[in-house]
N, C-alpha and C positions, 0 to 999 in steps of 0.2 A: 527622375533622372534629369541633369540639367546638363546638355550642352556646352551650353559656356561660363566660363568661373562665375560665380557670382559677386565676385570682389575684385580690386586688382588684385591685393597681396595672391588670391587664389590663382589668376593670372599670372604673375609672377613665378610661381610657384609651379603652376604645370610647365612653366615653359624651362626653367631649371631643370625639372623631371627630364623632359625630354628632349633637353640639347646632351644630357647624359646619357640618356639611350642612343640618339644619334651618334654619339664620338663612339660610344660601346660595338654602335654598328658597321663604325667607319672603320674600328679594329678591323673587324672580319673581313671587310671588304677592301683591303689597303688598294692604292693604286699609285702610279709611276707621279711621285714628285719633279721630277725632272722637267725641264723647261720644253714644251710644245714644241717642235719641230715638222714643219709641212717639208712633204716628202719622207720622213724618215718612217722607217716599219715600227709598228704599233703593235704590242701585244694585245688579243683582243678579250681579253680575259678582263683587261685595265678597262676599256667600253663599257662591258657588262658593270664591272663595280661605278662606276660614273656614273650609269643609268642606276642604279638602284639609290646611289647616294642624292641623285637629284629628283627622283622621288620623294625622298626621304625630306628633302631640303625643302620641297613646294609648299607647305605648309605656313615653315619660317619665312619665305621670300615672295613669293606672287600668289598664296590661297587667302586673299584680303578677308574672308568669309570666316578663315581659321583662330581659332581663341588664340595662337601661336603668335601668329601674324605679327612680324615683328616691330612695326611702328604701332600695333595694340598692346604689345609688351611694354615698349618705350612710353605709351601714355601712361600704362596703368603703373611704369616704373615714378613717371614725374609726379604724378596723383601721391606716389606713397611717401614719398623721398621727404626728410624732416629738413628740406637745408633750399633755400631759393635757387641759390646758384647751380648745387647738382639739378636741382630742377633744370633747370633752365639749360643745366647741359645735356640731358638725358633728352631733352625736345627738339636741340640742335641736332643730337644723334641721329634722332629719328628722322628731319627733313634729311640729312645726307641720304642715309637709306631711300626715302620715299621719292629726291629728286635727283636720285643718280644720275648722270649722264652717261649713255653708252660709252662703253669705251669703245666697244669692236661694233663695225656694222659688216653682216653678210650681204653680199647679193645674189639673189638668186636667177634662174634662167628668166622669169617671166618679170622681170624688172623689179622687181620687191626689195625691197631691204629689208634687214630685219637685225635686231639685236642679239643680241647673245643669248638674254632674257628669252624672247620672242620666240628665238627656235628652238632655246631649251623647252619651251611649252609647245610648240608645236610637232616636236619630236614627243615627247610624254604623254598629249593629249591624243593624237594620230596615229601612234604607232605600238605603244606601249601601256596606257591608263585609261583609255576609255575608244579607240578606233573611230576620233571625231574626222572625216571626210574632208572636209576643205583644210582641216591642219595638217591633216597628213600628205594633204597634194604640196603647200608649202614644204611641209619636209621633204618630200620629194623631191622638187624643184630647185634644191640645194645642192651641190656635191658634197660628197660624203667626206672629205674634208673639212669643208666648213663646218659639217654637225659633230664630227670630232674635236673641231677646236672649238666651238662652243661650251660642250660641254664639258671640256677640261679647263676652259676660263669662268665661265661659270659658275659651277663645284667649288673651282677656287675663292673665286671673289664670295659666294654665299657663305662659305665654310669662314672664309676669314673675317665677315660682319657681325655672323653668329657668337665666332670668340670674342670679337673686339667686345659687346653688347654682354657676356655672359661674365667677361674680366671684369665689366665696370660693376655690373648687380654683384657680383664676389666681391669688389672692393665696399660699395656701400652698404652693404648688409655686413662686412666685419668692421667697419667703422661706425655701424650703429647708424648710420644716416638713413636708411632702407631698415625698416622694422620686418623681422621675421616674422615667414607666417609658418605656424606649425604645425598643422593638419585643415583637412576637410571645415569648413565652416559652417556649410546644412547640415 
């Protein structure tokens, strides 16, 4: 049993797999497209689906350890890529991804700042996917506004990386630039 692909194409190729599960799961779990509003009442059904899509999303976005991991995708995409320049664009992709600059920064009671990122993991890690102690006092330490608008910018901003990153692999694999891979390789 391996782990992690043992090719990029394999690379490649699970991570197709499972941005099509994710959108399949995002079906089920739709939530309010609608632009954030502080102070406005919130359905809390739309929370629940947020938290399970950012779940779902750790993988692609801050689990660096994951075969997923989406600047691991973008290498194994430039490693396969027949053309220098998609090359070369699919690496550019990936430094956006890997040096985004926050857009939003929270503060919390105890002087912290924290990203959008930050709390998204610290809500996840603390409260929800494994009850890590000093993540969850961060989370804490936040109003519960902020951890709602985190996680609806967040979701957002992951979900739309994910597509931008899954449009370009769908353009170069039907232009033949990107060589399919068609099953299992061990």
């Amino acid at each position: 049993m391996t782990r992690t692909p043992p090719t990029p194409a394999d690379r490649i190729r699970l991570f197709i797999a499972l941005h099509d599960e994710y959108r399949s799961m995002a079906e089920a779990f739709p939530v309010n497209q609608e632009q954030f509003t502080f102070g406005a009442p919130r359905d809390a059904s739309d929370r629940w689906h947020r938290l399970v899509r950012a779940m779902s999303l750790r993988k692609f976005m801050f689990g660096k350890s994951d075969s997923v991991y989406v600047p691991k995708v973008l290498d194994a995409v430039a490693a396969e890529l027949c053309d220098d320049e998609a090359s070369a664009f699919a690496l550019a992709l990936k430094s956006l991804v890997d040096q985004q600059p926050p857009i939003v920064m929270y503060g919390s009671d105890q002087g912290d700042d924290r990203t959008a990122q930050e709390l998204v993991v610290d809500v996840l890690y603390g409260a929800y996917m494994h009850g890590d102690y000093d993540r969850w006092l961060n989370y804490e330490s936040m109003g519960r506004t902020f951890v709602e608008h985190s996680l609806w910018h967040w979701t957002a901003e992951a979900e739309r990386v994910l597509d931008v990153v899954r449009i370009n692999i769908d353009g170069w694999l039907s232009s033949g630039l990107l060589p399919a891979a068609d099953g299992p390789t061990d």
